[in-house]
ROMI-251161 format. One line per field, with one value per atom (N, C-alpha, C): residue number from 0; residue in three letters; x, y, z. Coordinates in pm, whole numbers, m for minus. Example, Ala and Ser with C-alpha at 12.3 -4.5 7.8 and 13.67 -1.06 7.14 Angstrom:
// residues 2
num = [0 0 0 1 1 1]
residuo = [Ala Ala Ala Ser Ser Ser]
px = [1319 1230 1320 1285 1367 1290]
py = [m569 m450 m330 m225 m106 3]
pz = [780 780 780 708 714 787]
This chain:
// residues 249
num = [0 0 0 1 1 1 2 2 2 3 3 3 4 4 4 5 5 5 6 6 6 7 7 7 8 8 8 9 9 9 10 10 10 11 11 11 12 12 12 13 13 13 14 14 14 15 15 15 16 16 16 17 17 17 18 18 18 19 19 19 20 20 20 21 21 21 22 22 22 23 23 23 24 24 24 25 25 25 26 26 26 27 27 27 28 28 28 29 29 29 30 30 30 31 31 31 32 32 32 33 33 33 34 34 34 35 35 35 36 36 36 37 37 37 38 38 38 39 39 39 40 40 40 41 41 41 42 42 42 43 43 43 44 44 44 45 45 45 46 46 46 47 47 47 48 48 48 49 49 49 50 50 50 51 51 51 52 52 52 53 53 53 54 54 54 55 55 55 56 56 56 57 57 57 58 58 58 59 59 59 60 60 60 61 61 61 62 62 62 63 63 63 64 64 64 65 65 65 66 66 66 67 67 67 68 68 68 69 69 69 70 70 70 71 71 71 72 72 72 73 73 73 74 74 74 75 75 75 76 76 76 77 77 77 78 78 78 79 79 79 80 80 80 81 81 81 82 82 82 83 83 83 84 84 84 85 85 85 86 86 86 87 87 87 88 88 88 89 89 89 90 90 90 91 91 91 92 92 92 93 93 93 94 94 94 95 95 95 96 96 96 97 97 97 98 98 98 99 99 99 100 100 100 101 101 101 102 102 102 103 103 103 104 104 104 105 105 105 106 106 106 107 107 107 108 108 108 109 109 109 110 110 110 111 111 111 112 112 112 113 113 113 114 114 114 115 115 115 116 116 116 117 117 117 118 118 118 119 119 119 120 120 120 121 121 121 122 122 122 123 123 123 124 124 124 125 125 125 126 126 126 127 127 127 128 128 128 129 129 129 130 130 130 131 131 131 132 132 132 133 133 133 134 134 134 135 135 135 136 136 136 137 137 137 138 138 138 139 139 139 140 140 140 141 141 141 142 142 142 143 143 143 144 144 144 145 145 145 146 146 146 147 147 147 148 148 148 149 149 149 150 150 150 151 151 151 152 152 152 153 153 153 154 154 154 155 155 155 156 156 156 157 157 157 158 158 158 159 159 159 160 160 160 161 161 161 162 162 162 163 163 163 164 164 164 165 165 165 166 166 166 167 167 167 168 168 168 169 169 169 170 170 170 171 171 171 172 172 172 173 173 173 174 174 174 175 175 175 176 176 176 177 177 177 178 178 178 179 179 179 180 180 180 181 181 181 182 182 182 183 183 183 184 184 184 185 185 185 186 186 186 187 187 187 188 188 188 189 189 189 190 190 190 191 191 191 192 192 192 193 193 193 194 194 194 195 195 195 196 196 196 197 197 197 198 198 198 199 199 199 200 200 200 201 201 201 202 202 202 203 203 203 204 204 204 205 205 205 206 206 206 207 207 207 208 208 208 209 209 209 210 210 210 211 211 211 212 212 212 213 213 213 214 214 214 215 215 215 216 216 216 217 217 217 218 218 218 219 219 219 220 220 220 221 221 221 222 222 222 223 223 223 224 224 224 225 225 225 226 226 226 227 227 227 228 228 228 229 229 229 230 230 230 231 231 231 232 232 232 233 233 233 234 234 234 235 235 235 236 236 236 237 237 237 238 238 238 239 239 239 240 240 240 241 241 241 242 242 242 243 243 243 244 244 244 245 245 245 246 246 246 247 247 247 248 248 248]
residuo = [Unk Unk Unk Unk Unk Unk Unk Unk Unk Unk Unk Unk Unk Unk Unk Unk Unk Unk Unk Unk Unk Unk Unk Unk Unk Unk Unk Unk Unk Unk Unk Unk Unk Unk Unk Unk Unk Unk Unk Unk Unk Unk Unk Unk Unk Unk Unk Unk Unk Unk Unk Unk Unk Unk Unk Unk Unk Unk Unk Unk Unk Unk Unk Unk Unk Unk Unk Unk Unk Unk Unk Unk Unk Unk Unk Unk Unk Unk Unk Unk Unk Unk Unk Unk Unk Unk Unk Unk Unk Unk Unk Unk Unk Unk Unk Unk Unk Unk Unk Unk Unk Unk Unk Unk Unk Unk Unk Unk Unk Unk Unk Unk Unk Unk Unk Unk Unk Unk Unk Unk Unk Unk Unk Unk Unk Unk Unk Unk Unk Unk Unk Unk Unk Unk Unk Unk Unk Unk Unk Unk Unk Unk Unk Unk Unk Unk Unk Unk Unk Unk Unk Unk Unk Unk Unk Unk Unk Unk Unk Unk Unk Unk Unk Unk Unk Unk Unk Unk Unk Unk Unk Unk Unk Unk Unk Unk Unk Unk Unk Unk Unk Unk Unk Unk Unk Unk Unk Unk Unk Unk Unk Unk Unk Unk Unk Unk Unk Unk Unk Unk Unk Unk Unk Unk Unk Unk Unk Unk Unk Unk Unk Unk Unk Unk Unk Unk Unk Unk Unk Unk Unk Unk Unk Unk Unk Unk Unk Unk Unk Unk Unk Unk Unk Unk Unk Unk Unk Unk Unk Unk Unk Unk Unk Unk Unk Unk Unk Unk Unk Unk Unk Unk Unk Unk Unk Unk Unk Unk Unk Unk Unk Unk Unk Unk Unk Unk Unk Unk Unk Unk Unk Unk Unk Unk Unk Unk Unk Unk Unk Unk Unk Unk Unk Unk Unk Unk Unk Unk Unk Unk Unk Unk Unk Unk Unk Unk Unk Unk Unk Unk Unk Unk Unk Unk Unk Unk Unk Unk Unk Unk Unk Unk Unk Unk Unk Unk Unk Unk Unk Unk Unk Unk Unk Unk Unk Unk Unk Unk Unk Unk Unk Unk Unk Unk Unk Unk Unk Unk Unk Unk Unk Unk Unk Unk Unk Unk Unk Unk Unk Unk Unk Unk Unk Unk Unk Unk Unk Unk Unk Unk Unk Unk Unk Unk Unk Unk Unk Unk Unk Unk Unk Unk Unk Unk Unk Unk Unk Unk Unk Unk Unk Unk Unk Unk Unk Unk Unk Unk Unk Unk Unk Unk Unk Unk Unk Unk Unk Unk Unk Unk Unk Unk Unk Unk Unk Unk Unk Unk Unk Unk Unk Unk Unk Unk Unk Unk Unk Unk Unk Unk Unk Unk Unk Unk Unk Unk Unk Unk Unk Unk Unk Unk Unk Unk Unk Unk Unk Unk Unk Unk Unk Unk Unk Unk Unk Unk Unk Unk Unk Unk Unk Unk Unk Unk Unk Unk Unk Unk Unk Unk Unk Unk Unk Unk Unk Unk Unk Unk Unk Unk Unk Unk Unk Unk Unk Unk Unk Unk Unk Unk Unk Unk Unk Unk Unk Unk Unk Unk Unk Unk Unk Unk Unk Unk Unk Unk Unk Unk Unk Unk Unk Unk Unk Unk Unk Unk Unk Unk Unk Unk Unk Unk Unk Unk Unk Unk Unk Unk Unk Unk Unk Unk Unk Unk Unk Unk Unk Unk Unk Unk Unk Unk Unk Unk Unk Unk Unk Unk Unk Unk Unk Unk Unk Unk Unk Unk Unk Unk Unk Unk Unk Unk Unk Unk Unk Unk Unk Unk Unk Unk Unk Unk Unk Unk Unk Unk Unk Unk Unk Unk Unk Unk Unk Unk Unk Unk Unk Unk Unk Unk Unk Unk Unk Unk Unk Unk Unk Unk Unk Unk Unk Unk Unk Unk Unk Unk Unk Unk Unk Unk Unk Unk Unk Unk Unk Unk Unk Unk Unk Unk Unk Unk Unk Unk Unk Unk Unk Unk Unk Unk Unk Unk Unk Unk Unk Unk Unk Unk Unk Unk Unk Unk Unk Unk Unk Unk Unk Unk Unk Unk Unk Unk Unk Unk Unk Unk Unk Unk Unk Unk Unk Unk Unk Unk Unk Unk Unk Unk Unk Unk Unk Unk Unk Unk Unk Unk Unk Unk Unk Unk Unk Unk Unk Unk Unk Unk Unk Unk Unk Unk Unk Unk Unk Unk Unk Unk Unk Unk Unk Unk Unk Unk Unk Unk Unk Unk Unk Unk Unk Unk Unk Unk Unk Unk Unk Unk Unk Unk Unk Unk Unk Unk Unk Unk Unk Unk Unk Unk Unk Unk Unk Unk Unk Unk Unk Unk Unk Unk Unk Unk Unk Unk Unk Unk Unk Unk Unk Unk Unk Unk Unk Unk Unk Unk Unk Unk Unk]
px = [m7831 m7964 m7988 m8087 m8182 m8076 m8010 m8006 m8107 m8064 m8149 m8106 m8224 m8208 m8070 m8086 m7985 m7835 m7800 m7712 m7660 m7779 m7716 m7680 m7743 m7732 m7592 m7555 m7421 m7302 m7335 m7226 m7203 m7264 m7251 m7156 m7127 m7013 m6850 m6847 m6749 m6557 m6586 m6477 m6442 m6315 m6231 m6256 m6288 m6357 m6436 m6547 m6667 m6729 m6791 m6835 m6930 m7056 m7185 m7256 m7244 m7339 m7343 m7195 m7182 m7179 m7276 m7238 m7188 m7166 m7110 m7133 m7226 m7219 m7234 m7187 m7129 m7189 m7274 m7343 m7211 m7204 m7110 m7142 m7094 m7142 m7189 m7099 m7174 m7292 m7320 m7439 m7365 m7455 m7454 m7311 m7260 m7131 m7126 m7154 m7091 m6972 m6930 m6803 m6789 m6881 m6874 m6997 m7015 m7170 m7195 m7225 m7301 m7148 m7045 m6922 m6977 m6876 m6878 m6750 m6687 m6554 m6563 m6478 m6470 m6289 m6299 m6085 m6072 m6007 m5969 m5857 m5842 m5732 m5604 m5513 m5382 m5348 m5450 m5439 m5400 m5345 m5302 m5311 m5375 m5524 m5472 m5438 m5426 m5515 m5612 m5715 m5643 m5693 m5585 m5723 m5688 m5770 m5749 m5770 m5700 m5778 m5721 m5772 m5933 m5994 m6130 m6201 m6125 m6217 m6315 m6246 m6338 m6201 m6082 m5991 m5991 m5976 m5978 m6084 m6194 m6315 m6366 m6314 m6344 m6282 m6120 m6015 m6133 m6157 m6223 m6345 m6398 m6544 m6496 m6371 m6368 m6303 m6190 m6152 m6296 m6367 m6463 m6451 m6376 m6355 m6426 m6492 m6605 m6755 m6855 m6948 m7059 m7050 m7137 m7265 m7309 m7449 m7550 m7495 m7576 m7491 m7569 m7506 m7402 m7339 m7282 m7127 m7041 m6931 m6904 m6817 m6825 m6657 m6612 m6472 m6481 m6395 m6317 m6459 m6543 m6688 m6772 m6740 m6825 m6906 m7014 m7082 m7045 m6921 m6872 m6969 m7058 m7139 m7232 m7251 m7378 m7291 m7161 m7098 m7153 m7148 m7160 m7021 m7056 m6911 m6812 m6876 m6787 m6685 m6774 m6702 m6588 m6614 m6501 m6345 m6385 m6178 m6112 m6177 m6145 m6108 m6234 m6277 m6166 m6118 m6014 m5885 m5891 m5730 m5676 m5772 m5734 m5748 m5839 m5868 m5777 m5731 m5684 m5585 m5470 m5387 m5361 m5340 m5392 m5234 m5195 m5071 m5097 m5043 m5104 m4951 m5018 m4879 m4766 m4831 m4766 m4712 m4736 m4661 m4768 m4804 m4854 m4822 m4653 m4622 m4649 m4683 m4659 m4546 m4520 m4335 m4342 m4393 m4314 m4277 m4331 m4318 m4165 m4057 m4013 m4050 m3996 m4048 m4101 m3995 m4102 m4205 m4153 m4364 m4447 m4403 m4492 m4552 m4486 m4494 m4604 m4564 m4618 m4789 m4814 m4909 m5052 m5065 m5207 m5207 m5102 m5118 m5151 m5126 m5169 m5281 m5378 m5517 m5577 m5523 m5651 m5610 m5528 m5484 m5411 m5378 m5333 m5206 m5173 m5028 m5034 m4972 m4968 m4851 m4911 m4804 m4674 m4603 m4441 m4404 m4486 m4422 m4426 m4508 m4548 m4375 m4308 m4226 m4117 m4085 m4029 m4081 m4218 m4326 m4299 m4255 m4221 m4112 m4015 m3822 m3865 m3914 m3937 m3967 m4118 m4134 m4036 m3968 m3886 m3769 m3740 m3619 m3664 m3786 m3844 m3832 m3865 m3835 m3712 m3589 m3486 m3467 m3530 m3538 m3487 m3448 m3450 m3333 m3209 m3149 m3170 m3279 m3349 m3461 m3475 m3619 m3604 m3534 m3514 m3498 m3509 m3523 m3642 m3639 m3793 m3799 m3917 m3981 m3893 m3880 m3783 m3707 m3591 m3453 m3439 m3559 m3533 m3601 m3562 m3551 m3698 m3789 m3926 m3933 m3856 m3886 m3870 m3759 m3741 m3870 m3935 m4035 m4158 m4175 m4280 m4264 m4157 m4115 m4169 m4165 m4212 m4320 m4421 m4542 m4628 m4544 m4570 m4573 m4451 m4451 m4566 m4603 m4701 m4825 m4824 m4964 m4979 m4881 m4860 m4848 m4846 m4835 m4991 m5075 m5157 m5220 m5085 m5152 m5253 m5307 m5427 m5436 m5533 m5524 m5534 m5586 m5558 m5473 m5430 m5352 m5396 m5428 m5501 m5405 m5331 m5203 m5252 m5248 m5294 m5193 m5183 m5064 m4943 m4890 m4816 m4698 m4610 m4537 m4501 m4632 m4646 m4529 m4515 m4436 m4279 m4220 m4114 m4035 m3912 m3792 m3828 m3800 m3898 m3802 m3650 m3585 m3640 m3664 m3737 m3889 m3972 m4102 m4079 m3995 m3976 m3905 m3860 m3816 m3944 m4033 m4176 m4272 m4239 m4336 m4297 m4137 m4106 m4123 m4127 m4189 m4357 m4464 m4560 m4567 m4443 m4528 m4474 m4396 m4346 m4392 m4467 m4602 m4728 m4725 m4827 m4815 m4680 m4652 m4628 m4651 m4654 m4835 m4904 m5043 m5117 m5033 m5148 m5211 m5315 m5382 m5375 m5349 m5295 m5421 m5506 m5527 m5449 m5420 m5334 m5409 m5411 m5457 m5291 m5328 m5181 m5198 m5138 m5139 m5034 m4935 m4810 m4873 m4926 m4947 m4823 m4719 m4599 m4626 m4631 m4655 m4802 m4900 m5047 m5051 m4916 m4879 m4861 m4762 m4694 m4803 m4917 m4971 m5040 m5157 m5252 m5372 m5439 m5528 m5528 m5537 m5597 m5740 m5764 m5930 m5903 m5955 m5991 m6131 m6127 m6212 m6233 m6335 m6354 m6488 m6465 m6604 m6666 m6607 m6670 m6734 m6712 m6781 m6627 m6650 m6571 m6564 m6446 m6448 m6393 m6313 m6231 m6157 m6109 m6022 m5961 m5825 m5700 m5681 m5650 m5557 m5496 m5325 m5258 m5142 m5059 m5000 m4945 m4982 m4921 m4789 m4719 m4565 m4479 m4627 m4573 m4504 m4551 m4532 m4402 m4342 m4223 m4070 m4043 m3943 m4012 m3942 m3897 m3895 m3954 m3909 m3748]
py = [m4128 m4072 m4048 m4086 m4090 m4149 m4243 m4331 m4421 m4447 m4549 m4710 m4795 m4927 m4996 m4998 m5052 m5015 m4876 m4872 m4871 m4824 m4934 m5063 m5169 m5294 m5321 m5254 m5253 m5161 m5114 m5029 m5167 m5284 m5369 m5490 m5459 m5542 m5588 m5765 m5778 m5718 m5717 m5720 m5572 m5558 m5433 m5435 m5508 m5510 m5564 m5524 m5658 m5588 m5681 m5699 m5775 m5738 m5775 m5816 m5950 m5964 m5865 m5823 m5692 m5734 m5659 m5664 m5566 m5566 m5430 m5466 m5371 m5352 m5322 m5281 m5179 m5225 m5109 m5090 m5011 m5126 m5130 m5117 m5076 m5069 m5220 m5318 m5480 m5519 m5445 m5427 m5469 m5527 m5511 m5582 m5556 m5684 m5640 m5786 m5813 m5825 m5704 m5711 m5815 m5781 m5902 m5898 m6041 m6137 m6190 m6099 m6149 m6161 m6100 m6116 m6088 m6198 m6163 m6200 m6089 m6103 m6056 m6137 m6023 m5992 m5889 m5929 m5852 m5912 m5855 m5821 m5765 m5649 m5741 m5671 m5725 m5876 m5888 m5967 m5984 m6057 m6013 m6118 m6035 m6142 m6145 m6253 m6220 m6217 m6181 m6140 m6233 m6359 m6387 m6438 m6459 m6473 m6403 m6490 m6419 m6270 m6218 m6099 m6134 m6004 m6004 m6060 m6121 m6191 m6115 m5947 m5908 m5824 m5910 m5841 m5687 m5630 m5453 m5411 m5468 m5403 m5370 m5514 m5556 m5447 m5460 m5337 m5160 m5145 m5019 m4986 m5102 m5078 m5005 m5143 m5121 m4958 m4943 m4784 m4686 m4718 m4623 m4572 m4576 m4538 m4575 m4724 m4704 m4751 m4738 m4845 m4929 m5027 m5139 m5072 m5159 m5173 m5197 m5312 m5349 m5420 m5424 m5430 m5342 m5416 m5312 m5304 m5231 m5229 m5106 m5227 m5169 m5180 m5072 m5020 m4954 m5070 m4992 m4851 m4960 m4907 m4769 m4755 m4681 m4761 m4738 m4826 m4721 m4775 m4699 m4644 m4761 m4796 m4618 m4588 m4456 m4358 m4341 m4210 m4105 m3977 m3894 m3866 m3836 m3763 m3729 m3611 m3518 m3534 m3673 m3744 m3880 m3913 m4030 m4040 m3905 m3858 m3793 m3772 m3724 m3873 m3905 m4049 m4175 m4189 m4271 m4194 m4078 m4038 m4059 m4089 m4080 m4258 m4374 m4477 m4612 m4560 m4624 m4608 m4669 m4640 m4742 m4689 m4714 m4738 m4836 m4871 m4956 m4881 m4921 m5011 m5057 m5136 m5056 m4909 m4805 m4701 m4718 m4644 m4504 m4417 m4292 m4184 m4184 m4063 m3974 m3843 m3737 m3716 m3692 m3643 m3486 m3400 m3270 m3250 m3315 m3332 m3426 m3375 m3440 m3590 m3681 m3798 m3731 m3638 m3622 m3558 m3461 m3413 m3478 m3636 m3710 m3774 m3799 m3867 m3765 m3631 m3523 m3532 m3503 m3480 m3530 m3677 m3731 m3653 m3608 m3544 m3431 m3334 m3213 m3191 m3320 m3270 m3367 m3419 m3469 m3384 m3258 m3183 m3292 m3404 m3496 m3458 m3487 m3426 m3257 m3221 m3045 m3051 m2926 m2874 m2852 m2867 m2880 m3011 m3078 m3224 m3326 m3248 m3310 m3375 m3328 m3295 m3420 m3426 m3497 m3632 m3646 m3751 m3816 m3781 m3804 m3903 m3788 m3825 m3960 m3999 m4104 m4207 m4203 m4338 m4361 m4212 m4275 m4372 m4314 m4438 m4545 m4556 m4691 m4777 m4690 m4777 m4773 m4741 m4726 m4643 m4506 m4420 m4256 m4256 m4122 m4043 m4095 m4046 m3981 m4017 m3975 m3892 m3825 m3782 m3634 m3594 m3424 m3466 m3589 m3582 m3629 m3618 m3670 m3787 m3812 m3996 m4040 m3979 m4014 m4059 m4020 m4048 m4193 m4215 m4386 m4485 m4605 m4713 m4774 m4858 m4906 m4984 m5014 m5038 m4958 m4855 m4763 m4661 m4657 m4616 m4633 m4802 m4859 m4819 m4828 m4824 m4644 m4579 m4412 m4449 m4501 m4539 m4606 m4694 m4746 m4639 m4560 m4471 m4361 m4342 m4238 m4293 m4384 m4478 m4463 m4511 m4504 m4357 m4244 m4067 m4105 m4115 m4083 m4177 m4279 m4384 m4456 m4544 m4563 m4707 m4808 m4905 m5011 m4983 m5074 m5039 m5153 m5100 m5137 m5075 m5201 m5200 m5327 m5289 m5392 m5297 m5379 m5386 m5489 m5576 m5483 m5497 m5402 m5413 m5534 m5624 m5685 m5628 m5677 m5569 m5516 m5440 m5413 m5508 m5511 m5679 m5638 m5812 m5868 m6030 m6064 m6040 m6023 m5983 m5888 m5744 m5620 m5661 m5736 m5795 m5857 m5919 m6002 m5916 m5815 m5710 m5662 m5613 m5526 m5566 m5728 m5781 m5855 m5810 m5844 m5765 m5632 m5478 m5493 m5546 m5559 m5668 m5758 m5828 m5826 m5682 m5641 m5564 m5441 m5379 m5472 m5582 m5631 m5666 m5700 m5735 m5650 m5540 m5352 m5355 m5475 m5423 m5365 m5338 m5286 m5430 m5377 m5506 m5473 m5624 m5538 m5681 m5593 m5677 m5665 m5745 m5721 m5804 m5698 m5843 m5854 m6004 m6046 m6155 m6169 m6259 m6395 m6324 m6449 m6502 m6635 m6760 m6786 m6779 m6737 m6702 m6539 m6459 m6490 m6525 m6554 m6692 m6784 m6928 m6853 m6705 m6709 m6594 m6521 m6456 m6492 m6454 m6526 m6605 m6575 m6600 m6586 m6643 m6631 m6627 m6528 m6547 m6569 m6630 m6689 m6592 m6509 m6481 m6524 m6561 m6648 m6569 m6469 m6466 m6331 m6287 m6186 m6277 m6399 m6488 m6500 m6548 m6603 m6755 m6812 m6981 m7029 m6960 m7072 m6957 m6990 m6952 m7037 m7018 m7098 m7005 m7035 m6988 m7107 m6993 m7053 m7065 m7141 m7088 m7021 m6957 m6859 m6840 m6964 m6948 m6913 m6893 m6887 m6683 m6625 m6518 m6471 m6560 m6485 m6556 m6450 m6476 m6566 m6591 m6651 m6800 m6840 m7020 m7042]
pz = [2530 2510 2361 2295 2192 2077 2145 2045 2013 1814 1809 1832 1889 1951 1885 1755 1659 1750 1708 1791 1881 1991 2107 2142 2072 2055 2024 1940 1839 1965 2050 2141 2249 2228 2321 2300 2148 2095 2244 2224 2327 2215 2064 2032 1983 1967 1911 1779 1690 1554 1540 1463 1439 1310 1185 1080 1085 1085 1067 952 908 781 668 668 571 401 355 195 138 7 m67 m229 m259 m403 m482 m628 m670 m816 m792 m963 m1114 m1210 m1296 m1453 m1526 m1702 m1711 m1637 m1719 m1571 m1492 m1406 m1267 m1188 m1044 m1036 m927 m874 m737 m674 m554 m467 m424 m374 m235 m157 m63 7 38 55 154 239 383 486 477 546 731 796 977 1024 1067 1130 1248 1299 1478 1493 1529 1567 1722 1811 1955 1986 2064 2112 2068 2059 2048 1900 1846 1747 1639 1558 1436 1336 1252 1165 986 899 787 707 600 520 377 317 210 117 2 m112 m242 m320 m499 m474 m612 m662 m689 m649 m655 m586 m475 m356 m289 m281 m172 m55 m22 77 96 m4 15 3 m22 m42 137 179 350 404 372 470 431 324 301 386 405 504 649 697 806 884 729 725 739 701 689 531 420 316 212 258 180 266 249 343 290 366 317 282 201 139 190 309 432 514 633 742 827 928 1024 1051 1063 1113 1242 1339 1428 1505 1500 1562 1670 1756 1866 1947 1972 2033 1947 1810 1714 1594 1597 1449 1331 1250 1173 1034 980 920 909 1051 1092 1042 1108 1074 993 985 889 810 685 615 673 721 758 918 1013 1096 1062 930 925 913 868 843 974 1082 1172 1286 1264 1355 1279 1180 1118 1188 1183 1199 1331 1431 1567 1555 1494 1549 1479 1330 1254 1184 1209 1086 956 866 750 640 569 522 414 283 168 90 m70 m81 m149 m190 m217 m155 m77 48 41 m26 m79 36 31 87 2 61 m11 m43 m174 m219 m207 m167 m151 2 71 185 271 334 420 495 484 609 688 780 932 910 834 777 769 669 642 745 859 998 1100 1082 1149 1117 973 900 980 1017 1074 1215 1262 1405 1371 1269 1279 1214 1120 1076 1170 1296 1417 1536 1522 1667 1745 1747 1869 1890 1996 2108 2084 2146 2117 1984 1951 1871 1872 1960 1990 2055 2073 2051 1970 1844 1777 1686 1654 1571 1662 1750 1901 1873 1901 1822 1725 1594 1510 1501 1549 1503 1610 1695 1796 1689 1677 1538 1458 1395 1282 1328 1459 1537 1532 1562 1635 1478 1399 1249 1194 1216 1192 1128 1105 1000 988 1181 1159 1130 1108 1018 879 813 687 698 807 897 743 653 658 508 454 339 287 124 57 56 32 31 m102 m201 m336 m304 m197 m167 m126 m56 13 m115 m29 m122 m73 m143 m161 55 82 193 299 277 412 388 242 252 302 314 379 534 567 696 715 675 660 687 599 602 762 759 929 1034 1078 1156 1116 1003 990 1019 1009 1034 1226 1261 1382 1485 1379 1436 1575 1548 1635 1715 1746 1822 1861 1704 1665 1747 1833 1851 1709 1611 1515 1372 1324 1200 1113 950 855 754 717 606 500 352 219 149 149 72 132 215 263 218 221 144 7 m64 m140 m310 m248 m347 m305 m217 m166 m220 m207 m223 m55 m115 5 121 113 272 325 252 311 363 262 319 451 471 565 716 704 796 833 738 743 800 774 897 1023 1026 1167 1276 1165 1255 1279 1212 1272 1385 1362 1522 1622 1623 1717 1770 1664 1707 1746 1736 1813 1918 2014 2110 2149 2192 2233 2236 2153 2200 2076 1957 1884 1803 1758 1673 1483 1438 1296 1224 1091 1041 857 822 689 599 458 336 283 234 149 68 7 m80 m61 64 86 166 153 249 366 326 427 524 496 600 682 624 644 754 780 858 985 1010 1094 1185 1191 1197 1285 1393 1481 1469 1361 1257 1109 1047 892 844 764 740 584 521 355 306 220 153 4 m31 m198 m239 m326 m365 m292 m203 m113 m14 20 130 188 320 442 412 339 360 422 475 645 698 811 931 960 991 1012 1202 1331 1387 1404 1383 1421 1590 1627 1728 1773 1871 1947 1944 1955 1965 1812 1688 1586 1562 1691 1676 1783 1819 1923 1779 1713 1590 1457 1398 1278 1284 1193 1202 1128]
């Protein structure tokens, strides 16, 4: 009731992500710039999509929309049955913490904080699980990442990948159906890269859906799709096979 038409139209979306003719752009000292130009993506449940294109294409500008962290200029984005695009302020940090998890190429744990804190943290500013299992919750992910032996020390102590791996499980605290990882890999030796994303497509075969920007064409072969951004435009899509995701070539 009293929605407007727009958004209902937009609650009728068949996919778990969708990007509408989205632009973005960003008034600068040398004037206007186009971050991205008329973009349309769709991504569905369980998928796992790579985002690839040089610097300045547009890739994180895209992952930021769809976070809600930044919003288009025009057009629509629409998550997991919300037009993220409408949101108010003061709903996107709430509405991200429950819908999205979010994995940067810096990991940006907090350092005064414990791992499991760090793991804890998205559950206790969205209330999700009660408060005494939250902690249970935790030491769980950090297993699932091989981590929880280190659950009681600082993010300092580990090495650039068991940190990423921190990062994942915290991403994962509030059992978000999608994951968005920027350059996730990208600040790791490629054996650890190559562990980091054996853990996402393992989380995808559990069902979550991951879309990642990267820059390794590698990793971008073995993935379900590839999308090419040039320019802040969409220039091709690659999927590839299915069977490219049960191991390693």
């Amino acid at each position: 009731m009293g929605m407007s038409k727009g958004r209902h139209r937009f609650l009728e979306s068949v996919h778990l992500l969708e990007v509408r003719h989205a632009v973005k752009r960003y008034e600068t000292a040398a004037g206007a710039f186009t971050a991205l130009n008329g973009v349309d993506i769709q991504v569905d449940s369980g998928e796992f999509v790579a985002v690839i294109g040089k610097s300045g294409s547009g890739k994180s500008t895209l992952l930021n929309i769809i976070a809600g962290i930044d919003r288009p200029t025009s057009g629509e984005v629409m998550v997991d049955g919300t037009a993220v695009h409408l949101l108010r302020e003061r709903q996107i940090a709430p509405w991200r913490g429950r819908t999205i998890g979010v994995i940067f190429q810096f990991f940006q744990l907090l350092p005064t904080l414990t791992v499991i804190e760090n793991v804890m943290l998205p559950m206790d500013f969205c209330h999700m699980f009660p408060s005494r299992e939250r902690r249970d919750r935790a030491l769980d992910l950090l297993e699932r990442v091989d981590l929880a032996e280190h659950a009681h020390k600082l993010p300092t102590a580990l090495s650039g990948g068991q940190q990423q791996r921190v990062a994942i499980a915290r991403a994962l605290a509030n059992d978000p159906p999608i994951l968005l990882a920027d350059e996730p890999t990208g600040n790791l030796d490629s054996q650890t890269a190559e562990a980091v994303f054996r853990l996402f497509m393992e989380l995808v075969d559990t069902g979550k859906t991951i879309v990642m920007v990267t820059h390794d064409t590698d990793l971008a072969r073995k993935v379900t799709r590839a999308i090419v951004l040039r320019d802040g435009e969409v220039i091709d899509e690659t999927v590839n096979q299915p069977r490219s995701l049960v191991g390693s070539d």
